[in-house]
N, C-alpha and C positions, 0 to 999 in steps of 0.2 A: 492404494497409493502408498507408496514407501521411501524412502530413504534414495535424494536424490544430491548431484552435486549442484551447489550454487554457483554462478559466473564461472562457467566454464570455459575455459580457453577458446576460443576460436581455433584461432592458428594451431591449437594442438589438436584438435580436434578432426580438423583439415587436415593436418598432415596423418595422424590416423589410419582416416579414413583413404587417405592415399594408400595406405598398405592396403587394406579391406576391400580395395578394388580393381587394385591393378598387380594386385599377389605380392610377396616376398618383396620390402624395400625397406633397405636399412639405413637409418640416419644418414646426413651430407654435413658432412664436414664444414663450418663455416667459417671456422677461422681454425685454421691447422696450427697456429700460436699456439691456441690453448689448450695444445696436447702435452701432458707431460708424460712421458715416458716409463709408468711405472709397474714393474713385474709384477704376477700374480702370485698368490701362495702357492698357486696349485701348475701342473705342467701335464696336467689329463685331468676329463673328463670325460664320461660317458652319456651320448643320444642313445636315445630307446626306440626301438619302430614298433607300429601298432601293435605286433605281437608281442612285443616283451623282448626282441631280441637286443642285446647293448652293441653298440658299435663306440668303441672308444677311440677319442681323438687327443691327441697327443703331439708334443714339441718335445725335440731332443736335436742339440746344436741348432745345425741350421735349418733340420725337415721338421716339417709337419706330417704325421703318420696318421693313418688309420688302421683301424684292426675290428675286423668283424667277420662273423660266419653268418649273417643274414643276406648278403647281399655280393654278388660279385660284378654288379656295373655301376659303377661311382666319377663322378666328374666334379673336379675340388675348381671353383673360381677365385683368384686371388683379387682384390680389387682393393682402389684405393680411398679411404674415406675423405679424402678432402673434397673428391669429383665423382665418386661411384664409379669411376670408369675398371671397365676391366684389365687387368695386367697381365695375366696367364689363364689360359683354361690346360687343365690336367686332366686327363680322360683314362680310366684304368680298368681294367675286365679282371678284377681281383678284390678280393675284401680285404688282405693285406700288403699294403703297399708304403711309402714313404716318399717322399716329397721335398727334392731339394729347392727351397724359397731364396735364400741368402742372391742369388744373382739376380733376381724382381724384386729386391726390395732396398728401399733406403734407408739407412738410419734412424731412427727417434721418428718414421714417418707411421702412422696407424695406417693400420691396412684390416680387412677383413675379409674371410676365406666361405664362400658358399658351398657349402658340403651337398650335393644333389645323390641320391641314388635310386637304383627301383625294385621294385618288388610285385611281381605280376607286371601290371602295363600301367600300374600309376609311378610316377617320379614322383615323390619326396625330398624336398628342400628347407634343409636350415640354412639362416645367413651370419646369425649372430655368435660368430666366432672370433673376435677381436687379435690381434698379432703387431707387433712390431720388431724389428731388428735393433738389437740393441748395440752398445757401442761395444759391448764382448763379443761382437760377431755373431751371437745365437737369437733365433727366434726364440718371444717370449710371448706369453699368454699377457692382454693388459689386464691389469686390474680395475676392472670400475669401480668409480667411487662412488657405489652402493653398497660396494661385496658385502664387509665386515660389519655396515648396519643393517643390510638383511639376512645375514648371518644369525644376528642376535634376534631379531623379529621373529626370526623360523622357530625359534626356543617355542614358542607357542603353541606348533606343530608338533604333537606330543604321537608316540607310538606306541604306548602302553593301552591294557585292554582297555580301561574304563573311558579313556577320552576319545578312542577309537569308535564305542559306541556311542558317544555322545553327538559323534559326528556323523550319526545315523540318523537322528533324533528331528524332528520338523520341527522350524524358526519360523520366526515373522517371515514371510514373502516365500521361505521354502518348506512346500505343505508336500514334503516328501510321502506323507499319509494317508495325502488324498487318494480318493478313488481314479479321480481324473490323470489327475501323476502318476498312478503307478500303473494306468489301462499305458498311457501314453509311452511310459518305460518299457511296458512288455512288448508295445507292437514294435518299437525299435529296437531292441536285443531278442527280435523273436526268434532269430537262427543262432543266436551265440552263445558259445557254449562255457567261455572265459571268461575272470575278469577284463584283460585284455580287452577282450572282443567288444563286449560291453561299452568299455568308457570310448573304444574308438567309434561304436557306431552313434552314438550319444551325442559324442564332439563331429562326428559326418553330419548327420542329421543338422544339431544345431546352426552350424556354418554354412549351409547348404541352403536350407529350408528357410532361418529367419534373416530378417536384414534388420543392420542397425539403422538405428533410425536420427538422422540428420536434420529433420523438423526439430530436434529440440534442442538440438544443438549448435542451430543456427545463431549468429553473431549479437543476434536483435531480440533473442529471447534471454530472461534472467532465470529461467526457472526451468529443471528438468528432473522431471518427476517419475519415479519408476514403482510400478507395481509388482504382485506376485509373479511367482512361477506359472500357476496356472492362465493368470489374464496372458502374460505374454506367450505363451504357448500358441493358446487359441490365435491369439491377432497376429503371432510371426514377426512383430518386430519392437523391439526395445536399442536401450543406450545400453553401456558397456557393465553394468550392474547387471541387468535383467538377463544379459547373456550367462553370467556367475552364478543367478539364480535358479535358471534353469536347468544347468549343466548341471548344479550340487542337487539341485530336487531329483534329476532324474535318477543320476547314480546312486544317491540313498534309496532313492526307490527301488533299486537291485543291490543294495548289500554293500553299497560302497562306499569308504567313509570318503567325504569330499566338503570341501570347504568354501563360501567364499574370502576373497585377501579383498583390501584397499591399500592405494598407495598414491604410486605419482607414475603416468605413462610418460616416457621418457622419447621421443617422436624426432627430437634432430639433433644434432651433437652441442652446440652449445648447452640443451639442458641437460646432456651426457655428463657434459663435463662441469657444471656447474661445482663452483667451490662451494654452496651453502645446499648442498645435498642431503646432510646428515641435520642437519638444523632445522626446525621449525617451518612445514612448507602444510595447504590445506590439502588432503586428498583427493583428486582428480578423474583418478582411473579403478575400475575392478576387474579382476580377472577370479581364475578360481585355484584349489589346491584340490589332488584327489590322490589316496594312498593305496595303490597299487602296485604287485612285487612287491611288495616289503618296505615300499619307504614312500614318502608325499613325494610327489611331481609338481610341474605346475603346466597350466595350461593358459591363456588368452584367446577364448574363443570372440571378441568382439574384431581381436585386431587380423584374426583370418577368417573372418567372415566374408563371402563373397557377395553379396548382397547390400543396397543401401535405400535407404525410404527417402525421398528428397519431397518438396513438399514446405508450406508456410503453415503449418499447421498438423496436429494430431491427425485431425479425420480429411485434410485436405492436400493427400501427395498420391504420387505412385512409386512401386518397388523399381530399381532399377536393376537388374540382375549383373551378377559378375563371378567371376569363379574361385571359389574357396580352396585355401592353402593350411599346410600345415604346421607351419614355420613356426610356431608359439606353441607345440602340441608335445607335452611329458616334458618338459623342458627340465635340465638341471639347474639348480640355482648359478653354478658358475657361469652358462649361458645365459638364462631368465635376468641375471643383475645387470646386463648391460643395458637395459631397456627399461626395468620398470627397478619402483626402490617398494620396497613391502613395509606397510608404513602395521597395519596388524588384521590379524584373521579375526572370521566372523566364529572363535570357540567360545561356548558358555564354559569352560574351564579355564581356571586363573594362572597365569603364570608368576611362580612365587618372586616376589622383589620386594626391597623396602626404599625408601629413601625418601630426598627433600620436599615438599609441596608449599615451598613457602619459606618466608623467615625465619616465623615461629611454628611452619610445621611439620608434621614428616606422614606418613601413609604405610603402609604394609599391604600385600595382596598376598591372599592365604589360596589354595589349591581349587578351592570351593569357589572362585570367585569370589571371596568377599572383596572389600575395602572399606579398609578402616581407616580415620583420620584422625589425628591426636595434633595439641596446642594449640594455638589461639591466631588470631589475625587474619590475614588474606590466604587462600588458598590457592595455587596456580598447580596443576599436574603437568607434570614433563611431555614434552611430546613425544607422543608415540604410546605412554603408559594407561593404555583404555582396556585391556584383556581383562576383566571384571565387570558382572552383572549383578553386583550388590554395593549397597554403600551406607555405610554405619561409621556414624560420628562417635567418638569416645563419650562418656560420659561426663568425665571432666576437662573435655575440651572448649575453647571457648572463639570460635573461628567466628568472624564477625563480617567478612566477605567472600563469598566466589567468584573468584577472578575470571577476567576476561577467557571464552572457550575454555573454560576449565574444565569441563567435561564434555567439550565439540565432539560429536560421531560415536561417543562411547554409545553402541548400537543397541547392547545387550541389557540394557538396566531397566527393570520393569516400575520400578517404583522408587521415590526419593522422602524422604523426612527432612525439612528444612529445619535444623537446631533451632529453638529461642535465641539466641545471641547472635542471631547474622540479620544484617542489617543494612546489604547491599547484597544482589546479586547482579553480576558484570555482564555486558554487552556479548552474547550467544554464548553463553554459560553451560547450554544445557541445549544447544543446535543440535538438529538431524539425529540426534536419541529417538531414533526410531522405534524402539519397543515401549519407551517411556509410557504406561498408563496413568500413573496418579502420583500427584506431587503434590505434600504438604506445605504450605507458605504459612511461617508461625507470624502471631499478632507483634509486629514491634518491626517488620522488613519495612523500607523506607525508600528503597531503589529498586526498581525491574530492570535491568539493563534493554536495549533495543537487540532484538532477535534473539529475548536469551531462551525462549523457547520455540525460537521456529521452527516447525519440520520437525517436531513432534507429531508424528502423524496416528500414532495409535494412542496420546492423550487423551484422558475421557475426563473426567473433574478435576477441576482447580478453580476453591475460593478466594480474590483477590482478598487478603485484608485489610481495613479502613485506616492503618496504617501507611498505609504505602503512598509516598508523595509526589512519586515520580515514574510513570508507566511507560518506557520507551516504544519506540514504533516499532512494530511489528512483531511488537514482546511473544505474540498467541498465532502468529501468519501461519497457515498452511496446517494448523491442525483442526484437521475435516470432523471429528468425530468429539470434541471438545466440546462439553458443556463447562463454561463459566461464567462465576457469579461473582462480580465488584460491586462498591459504591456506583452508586448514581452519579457522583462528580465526573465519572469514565464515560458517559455516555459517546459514541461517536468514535473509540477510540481505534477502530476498527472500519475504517474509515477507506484507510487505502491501503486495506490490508488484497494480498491478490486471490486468497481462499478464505474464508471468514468461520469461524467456528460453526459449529452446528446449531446453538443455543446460547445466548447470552441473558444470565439474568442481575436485572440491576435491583438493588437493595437501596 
């Protein structure tokens, strides 16, 4: 059991899973108000097809272009985002062609262009192509207001040798090592001779074979819980994590580097456009990254999954079958940002930054993953700043609280040393720190916040000390493998907890 999201959207979920079963469908427009018209940096982009071929797509004045030697039957749909309705279909028996739009389209109206083509006797369709005509008279690529924050997120996604193999390396839940993962890798890449080949038949397989699973992301449940690569293998269905998991175990199992991402799935156009994008939002969705060709991609195998597990329960549903697409499959970022925002990757290498964590304090992340925290007072990290699997307090710092999620989903951090001078830790401080084992609590802490360790699930000891005056609820929930030792005053404290440690010893 691993690293799951809490209160998960419904309604995102739903809608989702609307793509994941009825193929290809892009956000609906809910209030065309809250379009603002804003160009992209970029005026091309290149799609990739299973083999590696680029077919670049492009705006110049009024067309829209393509250009590609993979393919010579292409059918471009123009539609419009407020209603999904279609406006034009364009059908062309050539790989390079251009596209006068300027007569189907209206000003400052968004629109989106379904790019379809084939290869052999499958069709291939992306949707998430965004346009509007602007008041220059020229189509424009939109900019989503994710770009330039998953711009900076991708920093992470490093292409030098050492972090490359790092992203070979087996993590929590991805046991790239195993025997079972790599028997599994080889009978699906057994005819393939590429990498190519490989990450496509990987990504076929997965979206083919397993279904997400809708029991746990039912309206009525708080809680969804996701395990290794290998459990979801064998049982064929997880949430949108365990898809990230598998997809990265397999492909390191064949030499691949590949990553999972968290962030926020972006499911109808109000959260498209939402103005508080870049600001402070909890992670919701996972998809994965894998560097192939020479550069990371990205992929979403949950959201073209054909498959769904429907069901009140883990062991109480049936698979409903449906057919898998590959609309989220090598995606470019300029395409990938319209849909999902990349909040950060699951690398044990650090990405260098420094800056504020507080009033009085500031932080540093060196290459290594470390972090380091220097001055005194409350502690808060910026969101988004978790690419670090170490954490080392200055020596003559004197930090006396951690602030509320101060280190929520930092996934990577094996182990924590609580300074003597802290003297509150804040309400889920230290949440869904999935790799989290051992955390020292020094004599003189006075506050546990509520859930600031929940979803710790690889937590193994932690001694309350007889300090401590105030134990929130569900301070210890959901870490299954947790031996802890409090005062006797705790008894009970764990009460209505919904998974209860393994061992609780009172003193």
């Amino acid at each position: 059991m691993s690293r799951f999201f809490r209160r998960v959207s419904a309604a995102l979920m739903a809608a989702v899973m609307t793509v994941c079963l009825t193929g290809p469908c892009p956000p609906v427009l809910a209030d065309k108000k809250k379009f603002k018209p804003e160009s992209a940096s970029f005026y091309s982009y290149e799609l990739v097809t299973y083999e590696g071929e680029p077919i670049k797509l492009s705006v110049e004045g009024t067309n829209f272009n393509v250009s590609t030697d993979a393919s010579n039957t292409f059918e471009l749909v123009l539609c419009r985002a407020d209603n999904s309705k279609v406006v034009r279909r364009f059908r062309r028996e050539t790989g390079k062609f251009s596209v006068d739009l300027s007569g189907y389209m209206t000003k400052n109206v968004l629109y989106f262009v379904m790019v379809s083509y084939q290869l052999g006797s499958t069709v291939y369709t992306q949707d998430d192509n965004y346009i509007f005509l602007g008041d220059d008279g020229c189509v424009h690529f939109y900019k989503s207001p994710t770009y330039d924050f998953n711009v900076e997120r991708c920093k992470e996604l490093r292409d030098d040798e050492v972090s490359l193999k790092e992203c070979l390396q087996p993590q929590n839940d991805i046991e790239c090592d195993d025997p079972i993962i790599i028997e599994y890798s080889k009978t699906i890449c057994d005819d393939a001779e590429t990498d190519w080949e490989k990450v496509y038949q990987i990504y076929t397989y997965i979206t083919g074979a397993m279904a997400y699973d809708n029991s746990q992301t039912d309206k009525n449940n708080k809680m969804v819980y996701q395990d290794g690569s290998i459990c979801l293998l064998r049982r064929g269905i997880a949430v949108c994590e365990g898809f990230g998991n598998v997809f990265t175990a397999l492909c390191r199992a064949q030499g691949i580097p590949a990553t999972v991402e968290f962030g926020v799935g972006l499911a109808s156009y109000d959260e498209m456009m939402a103005d508080n994008l870049s600001q402070d939002e909890t992670p919701d969705h996972a998809w994965a990254a894998v560097y192939v060709g020479g550069k990371w991609r990205f992929v979403d195998p949950s959201y073209d999954s054909g498959n769904a597990y429907e069901g009140k329960s883990w062991s109480n549903g049936k698979i409903v079958e449906g057919t898998p697409s590959y609309n989220y499959y090598l995606l470019p970022l300029e395409a990938f940002s319209y849909v999902h925002k990349i909040c950060d990757a699951d690398t044990v290498h650090g990405y260098e930054r420094s800056g504020s964590c507080g009033d009085n304090a500031t932080y540093t992340i060196t290459r290594d993953g470390t972090l380091t925290i220097y001055g005194s007072g409350t502690i808060q990290m910026p969101y988004g700043v978790n690419g670090f699997s170490r954490i080392v307090f200055a020596p003559d710092s004197k930090i006396t609280c951690i602030g509320r999620k101060c280190f929520f989903d930092c996934d990577l951090i094996t182990q924590v040393i609580i300074p003597d001078t802290v003297v509150e830790i804040g309400q889920e401080a230290f949440n869904s720190c999935e790799d989290l084992e051992y955390v020292y609590l020094p004599e003189g802490l006075q506050k546990i916040g509520q859930e600031a360790f929940d979803v710790c699930d690889e937590l193994a000891y932690v001694r309350i000390p007889n300090s401590v005056k105030r134990l929130g609820s569900w301070a210890f929930d959901d870490c299954p493998r947790l031996y802890i030792s409090l005062p006797a005053k705790w008894k009970g404290y764990d009460a209505k907890y919904e998974v209860k440690p393994m061992h609780t010893e009172y003193r």
